[in-house]
C-alpha positions as CSV (number, residue, x, y, z in Angstrom):
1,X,-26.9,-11.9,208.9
2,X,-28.9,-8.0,208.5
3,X,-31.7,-9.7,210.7
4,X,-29.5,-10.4,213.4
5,X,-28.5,-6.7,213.9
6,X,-32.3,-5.7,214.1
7,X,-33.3,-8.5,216.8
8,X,-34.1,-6.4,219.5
9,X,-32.3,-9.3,222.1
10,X,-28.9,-8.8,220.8
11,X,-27.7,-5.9,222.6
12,X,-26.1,-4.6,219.7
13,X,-26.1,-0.7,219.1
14,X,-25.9,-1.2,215.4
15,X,-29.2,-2.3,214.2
16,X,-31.1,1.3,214.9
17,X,-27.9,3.3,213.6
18,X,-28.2,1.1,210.5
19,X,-32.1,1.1,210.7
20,X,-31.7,4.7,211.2
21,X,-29.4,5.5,207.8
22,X,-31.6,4.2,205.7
23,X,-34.7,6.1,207.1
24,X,-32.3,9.1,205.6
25,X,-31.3,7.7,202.7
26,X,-34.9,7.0,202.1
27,X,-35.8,10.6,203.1
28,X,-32.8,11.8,201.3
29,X,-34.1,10.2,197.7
30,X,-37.8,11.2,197.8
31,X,-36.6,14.6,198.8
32,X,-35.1,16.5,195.7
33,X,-32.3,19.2,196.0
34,X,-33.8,22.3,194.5
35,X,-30.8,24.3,195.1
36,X,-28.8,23.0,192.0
37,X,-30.8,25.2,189.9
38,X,-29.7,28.1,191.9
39,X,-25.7,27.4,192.1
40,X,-25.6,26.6,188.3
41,X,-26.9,30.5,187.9
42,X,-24.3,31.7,190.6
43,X,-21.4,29.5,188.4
44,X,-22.8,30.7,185.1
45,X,-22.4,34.5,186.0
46,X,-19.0,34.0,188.3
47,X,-17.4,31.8,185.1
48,X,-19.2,35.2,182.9
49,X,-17.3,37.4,184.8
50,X,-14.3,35.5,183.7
51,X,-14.6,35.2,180.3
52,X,-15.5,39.1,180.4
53,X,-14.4,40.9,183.4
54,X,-15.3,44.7,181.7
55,X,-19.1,43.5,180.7
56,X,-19.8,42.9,184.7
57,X,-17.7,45.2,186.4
58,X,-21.2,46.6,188.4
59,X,-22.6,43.5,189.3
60,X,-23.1,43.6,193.5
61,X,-21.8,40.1,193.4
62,X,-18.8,40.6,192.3
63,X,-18.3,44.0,192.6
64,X,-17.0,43.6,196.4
65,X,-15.7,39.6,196.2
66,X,-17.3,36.6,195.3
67,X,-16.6,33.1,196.8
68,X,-15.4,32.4,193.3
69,X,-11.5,31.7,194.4
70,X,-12.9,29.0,196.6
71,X,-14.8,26.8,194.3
72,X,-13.1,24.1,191.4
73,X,-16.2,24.6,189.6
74,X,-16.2,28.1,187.6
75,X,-12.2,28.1,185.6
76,X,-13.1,24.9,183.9
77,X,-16.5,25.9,183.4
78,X,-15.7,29.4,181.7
């Protein structure tokens, strides 16, 4: 039945957008996310500044408003 969708005769639009997904889910998997290491940091001091408000009261971060109201991930973390 997948064959059918990639036979270039059948007219149907859905063979190259599903030929096309997994060229990016292939892309996707041997690429890694680096950034993960950077956001845990980012949690870990906004879920610090929680825990002890007084200890990181200079911080340029969060001196002048972090992002930290709009995020699930830093209460249940600190």
């Amino acid at each position: 039945m997948f064959a059918t969708f990639l036979r270039p005769g059948s007219g149907s639009r859905l063979g190259p957008a599903v030929l096309g997904l997994l060229c990016l889910a292939a892309w996707a998997l041997s690429h890694s996310y680096l950034g993960m290491f950077h956001d845990a940091g980012l949690y870990t001091l906004q879920a610090l500044s929680r825990l002890t408000p007084e200890s990181l009261t200079e911080d340029v971060l969060l001196r002048f408003g972090s992002q930290d109201r709009f995020t699930i991930f830093s209460p249940p973390y600190a």
